[in-house]
C-alpha positions in Angstrom: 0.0 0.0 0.0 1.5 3.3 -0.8 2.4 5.7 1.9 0.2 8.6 1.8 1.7 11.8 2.7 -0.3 14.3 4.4 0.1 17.8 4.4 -0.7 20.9 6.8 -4.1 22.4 5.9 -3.7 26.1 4.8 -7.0 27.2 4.1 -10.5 27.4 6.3 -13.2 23.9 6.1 -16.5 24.6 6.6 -19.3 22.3 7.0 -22.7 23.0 5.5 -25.5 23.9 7.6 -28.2 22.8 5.3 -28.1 19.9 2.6 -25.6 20.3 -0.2 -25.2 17.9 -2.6 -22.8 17.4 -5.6 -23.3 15.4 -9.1 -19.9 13.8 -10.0 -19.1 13.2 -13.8 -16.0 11.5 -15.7 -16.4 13.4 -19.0 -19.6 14.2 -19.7 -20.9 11.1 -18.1 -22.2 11.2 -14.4 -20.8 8.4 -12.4 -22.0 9.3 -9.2 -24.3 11.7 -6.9 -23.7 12.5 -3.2 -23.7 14.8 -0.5 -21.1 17.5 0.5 -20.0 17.1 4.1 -17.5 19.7 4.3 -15.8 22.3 1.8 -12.8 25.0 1.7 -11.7 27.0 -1.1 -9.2 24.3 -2.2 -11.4 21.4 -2.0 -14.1 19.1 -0.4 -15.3 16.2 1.2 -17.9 13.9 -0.5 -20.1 11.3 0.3 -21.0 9.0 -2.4 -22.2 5.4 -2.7 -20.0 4.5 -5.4 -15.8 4.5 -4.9 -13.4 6.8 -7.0 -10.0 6.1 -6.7 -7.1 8.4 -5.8 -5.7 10.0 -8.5 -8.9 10.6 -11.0 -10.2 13.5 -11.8 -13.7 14.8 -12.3 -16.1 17.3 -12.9 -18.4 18.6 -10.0 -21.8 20.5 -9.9 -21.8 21.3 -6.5 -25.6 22.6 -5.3 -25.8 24.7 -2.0 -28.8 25.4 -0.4 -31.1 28.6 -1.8 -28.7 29.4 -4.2 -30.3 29.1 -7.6 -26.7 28.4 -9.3 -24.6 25.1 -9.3 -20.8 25.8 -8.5 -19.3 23.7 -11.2 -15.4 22.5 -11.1 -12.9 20.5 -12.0 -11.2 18.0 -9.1 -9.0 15.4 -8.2 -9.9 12.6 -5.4 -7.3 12.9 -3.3 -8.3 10.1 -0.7 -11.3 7.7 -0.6 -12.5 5.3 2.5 -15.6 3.7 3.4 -17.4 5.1 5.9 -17.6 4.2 9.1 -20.4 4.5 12.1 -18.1 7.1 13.1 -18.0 9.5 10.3 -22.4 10.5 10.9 -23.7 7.4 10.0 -21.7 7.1 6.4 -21.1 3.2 7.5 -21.6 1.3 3.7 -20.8 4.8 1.7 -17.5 5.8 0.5 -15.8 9.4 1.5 -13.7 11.2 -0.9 -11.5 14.1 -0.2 -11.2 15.8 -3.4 -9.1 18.7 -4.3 -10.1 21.6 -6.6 -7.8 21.5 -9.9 -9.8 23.8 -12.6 -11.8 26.8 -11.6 -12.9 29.5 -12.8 -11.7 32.9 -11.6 -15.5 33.7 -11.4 -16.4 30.6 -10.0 -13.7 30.7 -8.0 -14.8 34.5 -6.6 -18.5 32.8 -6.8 -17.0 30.1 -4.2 -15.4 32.4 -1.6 -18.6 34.7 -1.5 -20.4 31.4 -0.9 -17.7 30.2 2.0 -18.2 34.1 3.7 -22.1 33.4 4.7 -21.4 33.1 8.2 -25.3 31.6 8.7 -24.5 29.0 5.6 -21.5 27.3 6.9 -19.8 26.2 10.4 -16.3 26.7 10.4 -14.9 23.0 11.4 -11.2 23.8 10.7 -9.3 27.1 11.0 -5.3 26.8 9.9 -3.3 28.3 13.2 -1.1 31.0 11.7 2.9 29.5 12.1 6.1 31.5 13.4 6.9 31.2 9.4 3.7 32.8 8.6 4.1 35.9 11.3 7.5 36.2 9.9 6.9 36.5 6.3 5.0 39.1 6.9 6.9 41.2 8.9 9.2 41.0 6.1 7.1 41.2 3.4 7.4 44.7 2.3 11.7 44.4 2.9 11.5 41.8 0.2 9.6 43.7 -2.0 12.1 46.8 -1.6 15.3 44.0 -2.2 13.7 42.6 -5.3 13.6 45.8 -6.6 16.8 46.8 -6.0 18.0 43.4 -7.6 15.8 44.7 -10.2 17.5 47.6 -10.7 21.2 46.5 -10.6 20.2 43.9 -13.2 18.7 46.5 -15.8 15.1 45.0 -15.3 12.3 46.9 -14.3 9.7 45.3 -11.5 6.3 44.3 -12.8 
């Protein structure tokens, strides 16, 4: 079995408040429907009864409730496992983490006005900010005045 390597979460997961549900398709064929159980700007969590292995990509139509418009995408499953009596009663289903490859920038803007309704979404995971995080910004603007001046010394100009 190959070693999965997990990486720190950088961006917010909320969980829907109200039923959200996503049609999954390979193509233009739909191999799947489920439910959304949590979602971040990078990516979601989906319930579905059928499995989808690591690695394939597919298209989403991701419907949240009272808003008229689907938030369509393209994704990669990232992890899939069946679900068990401790994931809400998923026992029999299969969960898929699935991570947002092709989007929009509208759909993408469309997404992060969605993910900002406080009364829509409970925040489930917030990233902590790091010592690295705290620290590149201190120095932010000090690197932006040093690539300039390496700019400058190298006859470019900065964009």
């Amino acid at each position: 079995m190959p070693e999965q390597v997990s990486t720190p979460r950088t961006v917010r997961r909320l969980m829907p408040r109200q039923s959200a549900t996503v049609a999954v398709y390979r193509g233009e064929q739909q191999v799947g429907y489920g439910i959304l159980t949590n979602v971040s700007e990078a990516g979601a969590c989906i319930v579905t009864d059928s499995l989808m292995a690591p690695g394939t990509d597919l298209r989403l139509k991701l419907s949240f409730y009272q808003e008229a418009r689907l938030f369509e995408t393209i994704a990669r499953v990232v992890w899939s496992l069946e679900g068990a009596a401790s994931d809400r009663g998923f026992v029999g289903l299969r969960l898929h983490g699935v991570r947002f490859t092709v989007t929009s920038t509208v759909e993408r803007s469309r997404l992060s006005a969605l993910l900002q309704k406080e009364d829509s979404f409970v925040t489930v995971f917030k990233p902590a900010v790091t010592e690295f995080d705290r620290l590149a910004s201190s120095l932010s603007n000090e690197l932006d005045a040093l690539g300039e001046k390496i700019d400058k010394s190298v006859g470019r100009e900065s964009a």
